[in-house]
C-alpha positions, -999 to 999 in steps of 0.1 A, spaced: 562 -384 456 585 -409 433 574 -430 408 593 -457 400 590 -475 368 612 -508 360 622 -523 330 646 -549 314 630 -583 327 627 -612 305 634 -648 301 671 -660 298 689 -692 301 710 -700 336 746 -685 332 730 -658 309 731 -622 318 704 -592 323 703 -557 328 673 -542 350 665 -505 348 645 -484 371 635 -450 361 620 -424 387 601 -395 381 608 -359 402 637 -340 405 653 -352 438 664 -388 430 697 -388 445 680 -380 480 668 -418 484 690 -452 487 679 -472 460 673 -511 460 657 -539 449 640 -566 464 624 -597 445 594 -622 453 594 -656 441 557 -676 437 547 -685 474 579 -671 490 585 -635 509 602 -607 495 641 -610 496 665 -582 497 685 -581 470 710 -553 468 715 -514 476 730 -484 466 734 -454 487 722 -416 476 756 -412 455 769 -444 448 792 -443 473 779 -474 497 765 -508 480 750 -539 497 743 -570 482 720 -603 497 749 -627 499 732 -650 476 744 -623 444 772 -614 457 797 -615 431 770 -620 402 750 -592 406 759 -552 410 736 -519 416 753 -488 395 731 -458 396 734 -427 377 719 -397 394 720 -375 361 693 -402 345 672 -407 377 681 -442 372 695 -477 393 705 -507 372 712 -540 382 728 -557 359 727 -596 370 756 -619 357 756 -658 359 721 -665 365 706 -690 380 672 -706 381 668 -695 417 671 -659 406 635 -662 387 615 -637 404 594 -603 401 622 -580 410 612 -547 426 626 -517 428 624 -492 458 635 -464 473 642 -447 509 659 -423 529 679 -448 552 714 -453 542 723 -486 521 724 -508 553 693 -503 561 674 -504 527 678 -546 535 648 -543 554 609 -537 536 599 -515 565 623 -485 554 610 -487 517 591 -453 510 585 -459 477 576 -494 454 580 -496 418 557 -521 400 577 -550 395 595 -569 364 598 -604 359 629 -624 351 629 -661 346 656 -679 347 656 -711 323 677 -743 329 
């Protein structure tokens, strides 16, 4: 069992910048791909990016590519994604999850093993 536990949302002005963290609990973090998804109000959940077991494999949704990036640092149990030039369609609960597939495949909802509880960023014109 994970538990996954994010933090770091908030509210910040398009072209601003944030930093998401998601901690997990448990000893065997860098078993699972890592990834986050988010939802927007009366939309499905989107891929967003994902980082393989050691950092060595990342995928991105191509609407972040080149703003957004998934570092992950095994000693701390912890993914990032720190989220550069922001736009006011990034506002969203963002998720973070976790799996056993490779990075590729975290893209789709059906490999996630584990959910963390959500953060919301809003994204301010």
């Amino acid at each position: 069992q994970v538990q996954l536990v994010e933090s770091g949302g908030g509210l910040v002005q398009a072209g601003g910048s944030l930093r998401l963290s998601c901690a997990a609990s448990g000893r065997t973090f860098s078993v699972y791909s890592m990834c986050w998804f988010r939802q927007a109000p009366a939309t499905e959940c989107e891929f967003v990016a994902a980082i393989s077991r050691y950092g060595s494999t990342t995928s991105y949704a191509d609407s972040v590519k080149g703003r957004f990036t998934i570092p992950r640092e095994n000693a701390k149990n912890t993914v990032y994604m720190q989220m550069n030039s922001l736009k006011t369609g990034d506002t969203a609960v963002y998720y973070c999850a976790a799996g056993t597939t490779g990075a590729q495949g975290m893209g789709a909802p059906s490999n996630v093993l584990y959910w963390g509880q959500g953060t919301q960023v809003t994204v301010s014109s």
